[in-house]
BAKOLLUM-752298 format. One line per field, with one value per residue: x, y negated, z negated of N, C-alpha, C in turn; residue in three letters; residue number from 1. Coordinates in nm, 3 decimals. Each point is the difference from the previous one (the first is absolute). Example, Ala and Ser with C-alpha at 12.3 -4.5 7.8 and 13.67 -1.06 7.14 Angstrom:
2
n.xx: c(1.319 -0.035);
n.yy: c(0.569 -0.105);
n.zz: c(-0.780 0.072);
ca.xx: c(-0.089 0.082);
ca.yy: c(-0.119 -0.119);
ca.zz: c(0.000 -0.006);
c.xx: c(0.090 -0.077);
c.yy: c(-0.120 -0.109);
c.zz: c(0.000 -0.073);
donu: c(ALA SER);
kevo: c(1 2);
***
This chain:
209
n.xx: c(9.192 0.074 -0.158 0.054 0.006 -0.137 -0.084 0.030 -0.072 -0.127 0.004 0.053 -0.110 -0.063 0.058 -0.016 -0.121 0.020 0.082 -0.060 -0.104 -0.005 0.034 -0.111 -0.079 0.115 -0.015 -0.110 -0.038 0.086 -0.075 -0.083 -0.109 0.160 0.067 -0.122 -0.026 -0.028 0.104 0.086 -0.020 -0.020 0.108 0.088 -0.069 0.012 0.127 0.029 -0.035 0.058 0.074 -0.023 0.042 0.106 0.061 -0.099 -0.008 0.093 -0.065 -0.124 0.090 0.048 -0.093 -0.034 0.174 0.014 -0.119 0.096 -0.153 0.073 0.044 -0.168 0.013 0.098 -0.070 -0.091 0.038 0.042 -0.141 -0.035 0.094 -0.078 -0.105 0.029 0.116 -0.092 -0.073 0.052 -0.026 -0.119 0.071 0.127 -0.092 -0.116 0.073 0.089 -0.108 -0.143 0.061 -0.117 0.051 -0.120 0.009 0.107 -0.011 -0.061 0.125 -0.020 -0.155 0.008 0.095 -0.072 -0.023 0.132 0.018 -0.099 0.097 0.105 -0.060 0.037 0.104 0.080 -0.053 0.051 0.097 -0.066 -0.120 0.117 0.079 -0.099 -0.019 0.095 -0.077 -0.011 0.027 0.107 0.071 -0.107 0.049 0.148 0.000 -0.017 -0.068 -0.029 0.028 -0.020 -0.076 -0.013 0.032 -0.014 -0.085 0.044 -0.066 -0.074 0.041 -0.018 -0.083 -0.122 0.041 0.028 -0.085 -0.045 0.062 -0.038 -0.067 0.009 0.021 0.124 0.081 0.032 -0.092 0.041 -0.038 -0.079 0.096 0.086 -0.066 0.043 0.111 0.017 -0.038 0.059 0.115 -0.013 0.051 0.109 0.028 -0.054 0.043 0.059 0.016 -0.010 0.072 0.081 -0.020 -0.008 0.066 0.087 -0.031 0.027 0.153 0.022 -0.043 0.105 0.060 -0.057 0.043 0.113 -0.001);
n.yy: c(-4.543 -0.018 0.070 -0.104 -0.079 0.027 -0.029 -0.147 -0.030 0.064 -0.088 -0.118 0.006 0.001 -0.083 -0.072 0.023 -0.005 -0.112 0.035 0.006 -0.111 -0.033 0.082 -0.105 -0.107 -0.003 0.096 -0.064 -0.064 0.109 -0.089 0.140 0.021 0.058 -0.058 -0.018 0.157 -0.014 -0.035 0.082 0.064 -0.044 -0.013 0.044 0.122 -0.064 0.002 0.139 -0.015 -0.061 0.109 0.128 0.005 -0.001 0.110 0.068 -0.061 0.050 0.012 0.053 0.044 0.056 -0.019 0.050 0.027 0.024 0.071 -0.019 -0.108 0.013 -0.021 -0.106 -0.012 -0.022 -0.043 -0.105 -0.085 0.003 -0.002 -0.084 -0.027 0.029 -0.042 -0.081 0.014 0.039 -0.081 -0.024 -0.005 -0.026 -0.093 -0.056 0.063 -0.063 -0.076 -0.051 0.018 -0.048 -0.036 0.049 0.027 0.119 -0.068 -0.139 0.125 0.052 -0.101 -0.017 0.126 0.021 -0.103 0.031 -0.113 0.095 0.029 -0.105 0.024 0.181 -0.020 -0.095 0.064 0.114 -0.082 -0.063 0.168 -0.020 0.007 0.138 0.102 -0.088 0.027 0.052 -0.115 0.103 0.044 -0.161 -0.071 0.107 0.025 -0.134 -0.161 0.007 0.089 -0.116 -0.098 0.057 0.025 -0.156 0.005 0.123 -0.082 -0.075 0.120 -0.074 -0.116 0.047 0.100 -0.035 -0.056 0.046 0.020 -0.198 -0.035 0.130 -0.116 -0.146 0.078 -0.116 -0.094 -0.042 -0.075 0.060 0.113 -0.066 -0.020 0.113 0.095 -0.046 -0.013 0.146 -0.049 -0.069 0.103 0.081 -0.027 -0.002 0.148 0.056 -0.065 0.035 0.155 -0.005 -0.037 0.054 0.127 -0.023 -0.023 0.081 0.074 0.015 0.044 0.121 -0.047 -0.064 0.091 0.105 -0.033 -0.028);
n.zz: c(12.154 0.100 0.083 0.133 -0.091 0.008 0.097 0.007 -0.142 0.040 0.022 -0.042 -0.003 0.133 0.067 -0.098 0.016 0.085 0.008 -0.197 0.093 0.080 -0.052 -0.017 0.147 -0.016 -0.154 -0.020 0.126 -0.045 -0.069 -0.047 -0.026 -0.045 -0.123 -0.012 0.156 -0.064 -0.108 0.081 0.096 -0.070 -0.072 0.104 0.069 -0.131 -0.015 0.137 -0.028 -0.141 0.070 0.089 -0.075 0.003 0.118 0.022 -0.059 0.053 0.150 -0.082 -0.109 0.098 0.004 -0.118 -0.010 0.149 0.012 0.023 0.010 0.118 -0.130 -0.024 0.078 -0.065 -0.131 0.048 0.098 -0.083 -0.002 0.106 -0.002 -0.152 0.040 0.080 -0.059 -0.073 0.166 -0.008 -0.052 0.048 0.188 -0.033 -0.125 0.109 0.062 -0.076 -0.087 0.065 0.127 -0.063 -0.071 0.017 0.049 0.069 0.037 -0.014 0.061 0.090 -0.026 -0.032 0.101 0.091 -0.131 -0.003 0.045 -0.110 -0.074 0.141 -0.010 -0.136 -0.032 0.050 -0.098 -0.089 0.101 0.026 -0.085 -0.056 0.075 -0.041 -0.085 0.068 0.044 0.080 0.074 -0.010 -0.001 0.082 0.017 -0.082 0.060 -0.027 -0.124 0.105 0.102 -0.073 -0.049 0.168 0.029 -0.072 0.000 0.115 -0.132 0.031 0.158 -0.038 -0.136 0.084 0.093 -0.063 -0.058 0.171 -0.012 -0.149 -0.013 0.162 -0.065 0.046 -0.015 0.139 -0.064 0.037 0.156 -0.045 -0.072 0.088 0.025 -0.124 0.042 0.157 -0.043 -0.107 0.052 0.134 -0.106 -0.031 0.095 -0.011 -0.094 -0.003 0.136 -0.031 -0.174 0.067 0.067 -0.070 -0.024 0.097 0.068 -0.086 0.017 0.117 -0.030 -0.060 0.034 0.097 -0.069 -0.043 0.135);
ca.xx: c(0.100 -0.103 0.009 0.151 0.115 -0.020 0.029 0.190 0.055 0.042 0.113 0.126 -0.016 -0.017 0.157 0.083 -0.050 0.024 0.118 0.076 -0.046 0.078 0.144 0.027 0.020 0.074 0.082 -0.033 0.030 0.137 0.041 0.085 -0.027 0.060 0.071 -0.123 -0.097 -0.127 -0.066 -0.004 -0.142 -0.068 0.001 -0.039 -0.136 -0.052 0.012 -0.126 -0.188 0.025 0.032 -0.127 -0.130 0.066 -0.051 -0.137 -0.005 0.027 -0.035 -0.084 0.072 0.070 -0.104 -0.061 0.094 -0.010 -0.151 0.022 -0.071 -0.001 0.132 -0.064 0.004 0.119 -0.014 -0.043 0.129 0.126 0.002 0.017 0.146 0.017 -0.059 0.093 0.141 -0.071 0.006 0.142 0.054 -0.130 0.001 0.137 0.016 -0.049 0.078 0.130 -0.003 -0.079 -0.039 -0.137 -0.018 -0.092 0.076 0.066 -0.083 -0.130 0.045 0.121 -0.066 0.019 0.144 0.016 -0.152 -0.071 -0.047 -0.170 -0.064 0.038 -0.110 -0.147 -0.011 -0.010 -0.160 -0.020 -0.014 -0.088 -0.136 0.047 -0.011 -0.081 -0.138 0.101 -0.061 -0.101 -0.138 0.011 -0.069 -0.129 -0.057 -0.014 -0.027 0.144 0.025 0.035 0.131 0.119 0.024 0.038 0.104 0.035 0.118 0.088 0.075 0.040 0.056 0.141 0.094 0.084 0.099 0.119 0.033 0.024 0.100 0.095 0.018 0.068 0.172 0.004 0.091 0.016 -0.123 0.005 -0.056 -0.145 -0.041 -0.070 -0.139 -0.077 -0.029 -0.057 -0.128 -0.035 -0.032 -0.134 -0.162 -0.036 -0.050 -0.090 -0.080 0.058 -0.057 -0.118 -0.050 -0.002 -0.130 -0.097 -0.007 -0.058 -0.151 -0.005 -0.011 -0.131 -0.067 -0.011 0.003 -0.132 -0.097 0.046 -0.082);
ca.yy: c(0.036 -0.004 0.134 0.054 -0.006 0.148 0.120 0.002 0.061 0.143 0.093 0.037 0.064 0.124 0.043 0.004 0.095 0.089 0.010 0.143 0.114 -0.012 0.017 0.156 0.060 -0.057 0.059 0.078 -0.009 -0.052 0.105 -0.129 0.018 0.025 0.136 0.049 -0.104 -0.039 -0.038 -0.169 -0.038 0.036 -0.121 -0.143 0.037 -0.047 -0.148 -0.089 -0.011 -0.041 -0.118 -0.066 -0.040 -0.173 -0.133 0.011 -0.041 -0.111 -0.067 -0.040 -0.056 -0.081 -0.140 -0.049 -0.070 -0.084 -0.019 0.070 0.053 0.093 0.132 0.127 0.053 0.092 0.092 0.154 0.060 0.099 0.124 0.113 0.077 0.065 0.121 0.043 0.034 0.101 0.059 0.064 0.064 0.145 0.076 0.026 0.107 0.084 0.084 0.066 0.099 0.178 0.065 0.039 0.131 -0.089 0.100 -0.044 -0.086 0.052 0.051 -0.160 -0.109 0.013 -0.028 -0.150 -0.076 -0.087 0.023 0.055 -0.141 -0.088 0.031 -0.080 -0.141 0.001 0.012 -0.115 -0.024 0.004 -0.024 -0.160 -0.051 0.023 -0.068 -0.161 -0.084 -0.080 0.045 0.027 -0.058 0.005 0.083 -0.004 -0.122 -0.050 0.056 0.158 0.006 -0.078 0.103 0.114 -0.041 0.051 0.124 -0.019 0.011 0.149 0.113 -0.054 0.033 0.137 -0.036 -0.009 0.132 0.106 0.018 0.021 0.108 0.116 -0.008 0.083 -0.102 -0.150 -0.058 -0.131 -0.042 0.018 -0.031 -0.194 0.004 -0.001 -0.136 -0.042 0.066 0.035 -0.151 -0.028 0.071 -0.077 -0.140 0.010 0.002 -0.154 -0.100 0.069 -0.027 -0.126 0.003 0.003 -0.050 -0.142 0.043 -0.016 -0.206 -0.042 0.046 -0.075 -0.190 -0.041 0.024 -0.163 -0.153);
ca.zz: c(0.101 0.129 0.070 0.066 -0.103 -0.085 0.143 0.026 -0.091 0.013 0.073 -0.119 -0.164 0.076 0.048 -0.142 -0.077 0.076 -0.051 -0.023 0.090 0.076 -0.072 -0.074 0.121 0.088 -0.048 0.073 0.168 -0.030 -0.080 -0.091 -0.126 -0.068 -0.014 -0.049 0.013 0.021 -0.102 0.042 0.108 -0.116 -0.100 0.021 0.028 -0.067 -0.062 0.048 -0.065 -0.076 0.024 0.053 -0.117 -0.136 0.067 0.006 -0.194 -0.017 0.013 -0.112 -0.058 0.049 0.127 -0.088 -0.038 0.087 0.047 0.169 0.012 0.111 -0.023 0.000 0.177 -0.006 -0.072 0.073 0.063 -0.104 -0.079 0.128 0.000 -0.140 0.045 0.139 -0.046 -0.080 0.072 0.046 -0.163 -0.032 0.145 0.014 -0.144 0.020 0.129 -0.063 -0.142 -0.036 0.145 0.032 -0.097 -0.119 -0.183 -0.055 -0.044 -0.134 -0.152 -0.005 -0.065 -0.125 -0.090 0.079 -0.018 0.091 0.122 -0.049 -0.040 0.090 0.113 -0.075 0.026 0.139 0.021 -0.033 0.112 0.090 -0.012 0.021 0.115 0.066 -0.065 -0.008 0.149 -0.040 0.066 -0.180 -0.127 0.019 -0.061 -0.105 -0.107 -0.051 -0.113 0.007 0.053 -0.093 -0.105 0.029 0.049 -0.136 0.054 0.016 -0.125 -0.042 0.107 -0.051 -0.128 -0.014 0.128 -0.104 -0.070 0.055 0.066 -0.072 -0.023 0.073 -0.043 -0.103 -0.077 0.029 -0.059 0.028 0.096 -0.034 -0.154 0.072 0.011 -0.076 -0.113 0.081 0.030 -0.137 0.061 0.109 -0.068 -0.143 0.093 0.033 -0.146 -0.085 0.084 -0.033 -0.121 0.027 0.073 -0.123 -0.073 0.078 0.007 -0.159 -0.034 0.052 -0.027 -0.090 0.086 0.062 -0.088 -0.142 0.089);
c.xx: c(-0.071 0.040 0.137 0.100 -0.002 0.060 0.184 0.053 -0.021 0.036 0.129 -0.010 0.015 0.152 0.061 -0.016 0.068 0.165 0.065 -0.005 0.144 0.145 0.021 0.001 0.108 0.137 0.002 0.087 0.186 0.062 0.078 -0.118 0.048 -0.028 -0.138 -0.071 -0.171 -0.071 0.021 -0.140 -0.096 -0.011 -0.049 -0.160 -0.072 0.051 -0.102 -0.143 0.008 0.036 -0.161 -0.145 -0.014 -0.015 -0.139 -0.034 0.028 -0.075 -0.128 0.040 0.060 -0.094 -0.069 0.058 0.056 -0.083 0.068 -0.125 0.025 0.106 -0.092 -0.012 0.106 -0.028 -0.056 0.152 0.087 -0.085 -0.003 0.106 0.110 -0.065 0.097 0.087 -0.041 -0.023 0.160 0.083 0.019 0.025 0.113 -0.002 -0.030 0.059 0.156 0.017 -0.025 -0.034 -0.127 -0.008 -0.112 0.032 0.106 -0.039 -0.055 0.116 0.146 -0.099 0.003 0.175 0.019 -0.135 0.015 -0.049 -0.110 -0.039 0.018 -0.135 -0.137 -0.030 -0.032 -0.168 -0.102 0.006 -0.065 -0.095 0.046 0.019 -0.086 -0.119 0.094 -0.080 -0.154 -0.169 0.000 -0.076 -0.096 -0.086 -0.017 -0.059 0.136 0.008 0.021 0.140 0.077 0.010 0.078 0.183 0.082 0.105 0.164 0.118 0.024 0.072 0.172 0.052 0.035 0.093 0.109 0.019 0.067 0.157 0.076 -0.020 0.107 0.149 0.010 0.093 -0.019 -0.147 0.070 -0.051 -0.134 -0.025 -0.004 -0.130 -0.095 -0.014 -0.067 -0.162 -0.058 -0.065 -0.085 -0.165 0.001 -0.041 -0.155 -0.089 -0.011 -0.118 -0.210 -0.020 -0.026 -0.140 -0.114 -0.016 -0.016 -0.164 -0.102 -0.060 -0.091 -0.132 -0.111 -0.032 -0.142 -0.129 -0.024 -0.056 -0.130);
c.yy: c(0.037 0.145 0.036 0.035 0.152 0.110 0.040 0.054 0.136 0.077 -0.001 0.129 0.189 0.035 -0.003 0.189 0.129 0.038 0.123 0.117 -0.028 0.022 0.144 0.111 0.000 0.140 0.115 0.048 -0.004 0.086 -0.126 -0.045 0.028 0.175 0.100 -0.037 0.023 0.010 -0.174 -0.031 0.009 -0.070 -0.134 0.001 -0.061 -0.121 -0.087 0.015 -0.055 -0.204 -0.071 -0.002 -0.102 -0.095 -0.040 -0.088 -0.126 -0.127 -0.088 -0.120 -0.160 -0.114 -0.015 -0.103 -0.156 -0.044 0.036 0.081 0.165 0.117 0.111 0.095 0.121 0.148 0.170 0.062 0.060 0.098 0.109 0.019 0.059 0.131 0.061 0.051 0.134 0.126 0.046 0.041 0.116 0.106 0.030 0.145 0.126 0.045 -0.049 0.094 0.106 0.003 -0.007 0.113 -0.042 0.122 -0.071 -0.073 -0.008 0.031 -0.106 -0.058 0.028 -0.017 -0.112 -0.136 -0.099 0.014 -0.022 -0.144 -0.069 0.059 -0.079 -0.118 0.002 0.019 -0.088 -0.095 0.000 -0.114 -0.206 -0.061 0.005 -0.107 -0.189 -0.067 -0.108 0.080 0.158 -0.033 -0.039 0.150 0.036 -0.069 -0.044 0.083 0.142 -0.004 -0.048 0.172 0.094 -0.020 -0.040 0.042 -0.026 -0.035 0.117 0.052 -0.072 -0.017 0.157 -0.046 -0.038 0.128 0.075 0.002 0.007 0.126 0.105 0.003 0.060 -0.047 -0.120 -0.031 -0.176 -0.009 0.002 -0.127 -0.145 0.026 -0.040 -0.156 -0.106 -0.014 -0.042 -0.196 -0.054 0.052 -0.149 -0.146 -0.040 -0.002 -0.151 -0.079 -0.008 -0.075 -0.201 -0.044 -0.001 -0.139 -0.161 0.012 -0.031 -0.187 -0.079 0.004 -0.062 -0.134 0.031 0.024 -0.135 -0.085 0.018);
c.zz: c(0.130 0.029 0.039 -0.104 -0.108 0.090 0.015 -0.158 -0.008 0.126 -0.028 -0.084 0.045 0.026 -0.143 -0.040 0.108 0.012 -0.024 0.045 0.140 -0.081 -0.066 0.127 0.043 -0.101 0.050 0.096 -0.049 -0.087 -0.143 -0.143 -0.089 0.011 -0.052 0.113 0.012 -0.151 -0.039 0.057 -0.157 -0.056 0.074 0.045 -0.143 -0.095 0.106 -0.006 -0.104 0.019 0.086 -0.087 -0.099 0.077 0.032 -0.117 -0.038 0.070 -0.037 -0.077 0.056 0.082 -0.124 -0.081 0.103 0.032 0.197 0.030 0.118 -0.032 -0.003 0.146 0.017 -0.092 0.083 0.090 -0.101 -0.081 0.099 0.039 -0.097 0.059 0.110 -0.056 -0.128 0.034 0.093 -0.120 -0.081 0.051 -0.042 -0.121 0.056 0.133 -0.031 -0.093 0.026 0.124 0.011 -0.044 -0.129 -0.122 -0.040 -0.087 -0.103 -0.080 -0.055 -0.091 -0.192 -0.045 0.040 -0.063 0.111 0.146 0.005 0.004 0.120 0.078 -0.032 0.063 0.219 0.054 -0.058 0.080 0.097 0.015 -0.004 0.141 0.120 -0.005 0.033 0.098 -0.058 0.008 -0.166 -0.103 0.045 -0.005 -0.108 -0.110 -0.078 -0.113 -0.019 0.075 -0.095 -0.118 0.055 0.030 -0.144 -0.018 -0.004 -0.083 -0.062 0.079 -0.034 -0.083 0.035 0.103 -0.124 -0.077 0.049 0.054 -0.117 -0.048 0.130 -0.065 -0.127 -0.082 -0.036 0.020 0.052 0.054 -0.012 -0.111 0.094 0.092 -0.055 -0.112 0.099 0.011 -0.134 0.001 0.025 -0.084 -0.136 0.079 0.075 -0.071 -0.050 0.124 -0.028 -0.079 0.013 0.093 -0.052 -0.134 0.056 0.039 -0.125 -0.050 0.096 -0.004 -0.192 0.026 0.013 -0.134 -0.094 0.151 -0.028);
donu: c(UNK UNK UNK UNK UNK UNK UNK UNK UNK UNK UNK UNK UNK UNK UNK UNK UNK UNK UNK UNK UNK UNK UNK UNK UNK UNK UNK UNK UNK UNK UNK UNK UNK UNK UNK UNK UNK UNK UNK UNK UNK UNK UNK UNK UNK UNK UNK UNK UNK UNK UNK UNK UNK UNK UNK UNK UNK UNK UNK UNK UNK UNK UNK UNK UNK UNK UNK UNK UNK UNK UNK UNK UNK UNK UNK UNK UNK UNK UNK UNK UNK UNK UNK UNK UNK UNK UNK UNK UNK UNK UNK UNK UNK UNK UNK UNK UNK UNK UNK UNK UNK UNK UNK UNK UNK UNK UNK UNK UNK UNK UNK UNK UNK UNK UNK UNK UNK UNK UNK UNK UNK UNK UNK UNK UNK UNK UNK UNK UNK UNK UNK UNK UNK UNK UNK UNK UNK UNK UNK UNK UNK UNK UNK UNK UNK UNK UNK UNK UNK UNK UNK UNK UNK UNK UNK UNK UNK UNK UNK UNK UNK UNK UNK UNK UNK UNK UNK UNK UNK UNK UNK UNK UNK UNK UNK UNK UNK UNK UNK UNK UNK UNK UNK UNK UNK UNK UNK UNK UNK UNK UNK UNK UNK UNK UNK UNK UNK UNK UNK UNK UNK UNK UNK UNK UNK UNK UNK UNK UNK);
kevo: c(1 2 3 4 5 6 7 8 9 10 11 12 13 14 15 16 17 18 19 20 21 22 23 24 25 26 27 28 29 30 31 32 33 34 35 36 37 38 39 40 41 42 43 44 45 46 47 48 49 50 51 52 53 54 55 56 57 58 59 60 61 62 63 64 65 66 67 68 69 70 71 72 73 74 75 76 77 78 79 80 81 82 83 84 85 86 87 88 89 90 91 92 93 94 95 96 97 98 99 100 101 102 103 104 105 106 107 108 109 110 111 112 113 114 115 116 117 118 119 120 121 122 123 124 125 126 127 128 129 130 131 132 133 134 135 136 137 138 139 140 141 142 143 144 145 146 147 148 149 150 151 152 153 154 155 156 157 158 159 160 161 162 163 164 165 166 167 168 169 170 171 172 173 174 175 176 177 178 179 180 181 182 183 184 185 186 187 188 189 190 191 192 193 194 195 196 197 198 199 200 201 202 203 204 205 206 207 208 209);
***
């Protein structure tokens, strides 16, 4: 795919991503978040760290499956705005919820576990997004960056936990995450074991010439 054509796709991808921020502003501004609206700002915040981490996730999978080499060009952007929308999440929990009251806080994390698993996965985040840059992984080295970027399969199975422990009933919505997320890990796994083992057979051919 040619340079221009990447450049013009993300920037699709920038205004796509930006969207629910403009639309939770606009509710906002119109008083038209419904009868809760800043545990709307809440929720919806975190269903999109959650949608952008799956879509992250997916993308691997998916250029191995197409051979779309260039879908990896995109991967760093959606995982930095899985981080963004994470960070407003986080802000909304700690200045609707507990004002910036951190006693509060301390004493919301033992009757609230998921709060503990949503602060986990977010600091989990950190070091992902901090290390996303090319001048990163040449420091790090590919194989300390690929272990460390990992991770991210731990920041998105707890990112499901955390949304199905906030409901305290209706489990549907967390449970198409989680079968999503459950998809994207058994796909990865299958693409792995297939790899290996094509490797394998090759690996054979040359030994039997």
């Amino acid at each position: 795919m040619r340079q221009r054509t990447i450049v013009i796709l993300k920037i699709v991808v920038w205004v796509l991503a930006l969207v629910p921020l403009a639309l939770l502003i606009f509710g906002a501004t119109t008083n038209s978040l419904g009868a809760d609206p800043l545990a709307n700002i809440e929720h919806t915040t975190g269903r999109w760290v959650l949608r952008l981490l799956l879509v992250t996730l997916a993308v691997t999978p998916l250029r191995r499956i197409t051979g779309w080499n260039w879908l990896v060009r995109f991967r760093r952007m959606l995982g930095l705005f899985a981080f963004f929308y994470a960070c407003l999440h986080l802000t909304a929990y700690l200045w609707f919820d507990q004002n910036f009251v951190w006693t509060n806080v301390a004493h919301d994390i033992p009757k609230r576990p998921f709060i503990l698993i949503g602060f986990t996965a977010w600091l989990l985040l950190i070091p992902l997004t901090a290390t996303s840059t090319a001048a990163a992984i040449r420091k790090l080295g590919g194989k300390r960056w690929n272990i460390l970027h990992r991770s991210i399969y731990v920041v998105a199975v707890l990112g499901v936990v955390h949304f199905w422990w906030a409901q305290k009933a209706d489990h549907s919505d967390p449970l198409e995450y989680a079968v999503v997320l459950g998809v994207l890990l058994a796909s990865r796994l299958l693409l792995r074991t297939h790899k290996r083992r094509t490797a394998a057979a090759g690996s054979a051919m040359i030994e039997r010439s």
